[in-house]
C-alpha positions in Angstrom: 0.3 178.1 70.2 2.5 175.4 68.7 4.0 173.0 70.4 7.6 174.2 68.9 6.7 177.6 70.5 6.7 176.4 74.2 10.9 175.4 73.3 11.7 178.7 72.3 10.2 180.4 75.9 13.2 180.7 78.3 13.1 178.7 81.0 12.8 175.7 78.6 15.5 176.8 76.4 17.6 177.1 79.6 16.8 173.8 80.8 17.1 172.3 77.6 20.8 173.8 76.7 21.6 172.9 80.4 21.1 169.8 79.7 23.4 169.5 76.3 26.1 171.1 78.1 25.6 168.5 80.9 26.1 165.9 78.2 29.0 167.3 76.5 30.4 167.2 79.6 30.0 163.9 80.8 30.8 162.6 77.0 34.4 164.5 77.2 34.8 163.2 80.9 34.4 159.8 79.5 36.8 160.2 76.6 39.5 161.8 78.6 42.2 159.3 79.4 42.8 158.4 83.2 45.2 160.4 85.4 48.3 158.4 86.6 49.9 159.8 88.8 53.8 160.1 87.8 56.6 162.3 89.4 56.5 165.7 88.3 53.1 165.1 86.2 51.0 167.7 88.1 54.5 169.9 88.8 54.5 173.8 87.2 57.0 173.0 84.3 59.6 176.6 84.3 62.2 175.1 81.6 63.5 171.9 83.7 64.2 174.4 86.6 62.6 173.1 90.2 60.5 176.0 91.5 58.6 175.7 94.4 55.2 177.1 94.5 54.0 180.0 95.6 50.7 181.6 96.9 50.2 185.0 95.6 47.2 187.0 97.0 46.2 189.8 94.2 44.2 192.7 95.8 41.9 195.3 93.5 43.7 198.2 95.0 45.1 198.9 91.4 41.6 197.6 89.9 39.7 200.3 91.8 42.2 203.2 90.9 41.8 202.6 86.8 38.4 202.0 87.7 37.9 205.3 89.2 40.5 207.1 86.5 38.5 205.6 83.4 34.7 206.8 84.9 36.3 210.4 85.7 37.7 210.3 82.7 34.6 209.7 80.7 32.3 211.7 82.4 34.2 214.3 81.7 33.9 213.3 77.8 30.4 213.4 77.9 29.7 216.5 79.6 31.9 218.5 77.4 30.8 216.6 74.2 27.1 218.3 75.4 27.8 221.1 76.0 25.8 223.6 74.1 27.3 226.8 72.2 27.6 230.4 73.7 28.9 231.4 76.9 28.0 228.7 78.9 31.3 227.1 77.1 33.2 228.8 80.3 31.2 226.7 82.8 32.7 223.9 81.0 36.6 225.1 81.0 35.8 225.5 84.7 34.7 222.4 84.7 37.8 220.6 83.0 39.9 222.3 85.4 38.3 220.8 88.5 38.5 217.7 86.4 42.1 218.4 85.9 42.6 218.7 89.7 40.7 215.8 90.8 43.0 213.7 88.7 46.0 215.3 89.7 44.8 214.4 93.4 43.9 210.5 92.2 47.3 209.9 90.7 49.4 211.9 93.5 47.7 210.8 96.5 50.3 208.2 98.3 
């Protein structure tokens, strides 16, 4: 093998581009000017208006209930979209309509 080849393998790539990043950072932290620290500099700026600050916790309540919507959803797609021809096709009506219910129970449930 070439010496060149032994860069392309990946740990040595990884290192390498590690590396650059490492000095592209240190090259913009050097550029950037200095922080002074002035009266309202590091303030949330809301049009002039003094707002105080507030912590919001998000959850992934709502996260886990598209989550859940969109893979329902989309295995139902693909088992219909495979469904072969004949009368098996009533398996998969049956099929939308438990589909159709365990939906209806996801977006009613309180």
């Amino acid at each position: 093998m070439k010496a060149f080849d032994y860069l392309l393998s990946l740990p040595v790539a990884f290192l390498l581009f590690t590396g650059i990043a490492a000095l592209i950072y240190l090259l913009g932290k050097r550029m950037a000017p200095k922080l002074n620290k002035a009266g309202g500099k590091l303030t949330t700026y809301a049009c002039g208006e003094d707002i105080p600050g507030v912590k919001i916790q998000f959850g992934y309540r709502l996260f886990f209930f598209i989550a859940l919507f969109f893979t329902i959803m989309h295995v139902a797609a693909l088992m219909i979209a495979t469904v072969p021809a004949g009368k098996i096709v009533w398996f998969a009506v049956l099929y939308l309509a438990v589909i159709f219910l365990s939906i209806m129970a996801l977006v009613t449930r309180s």
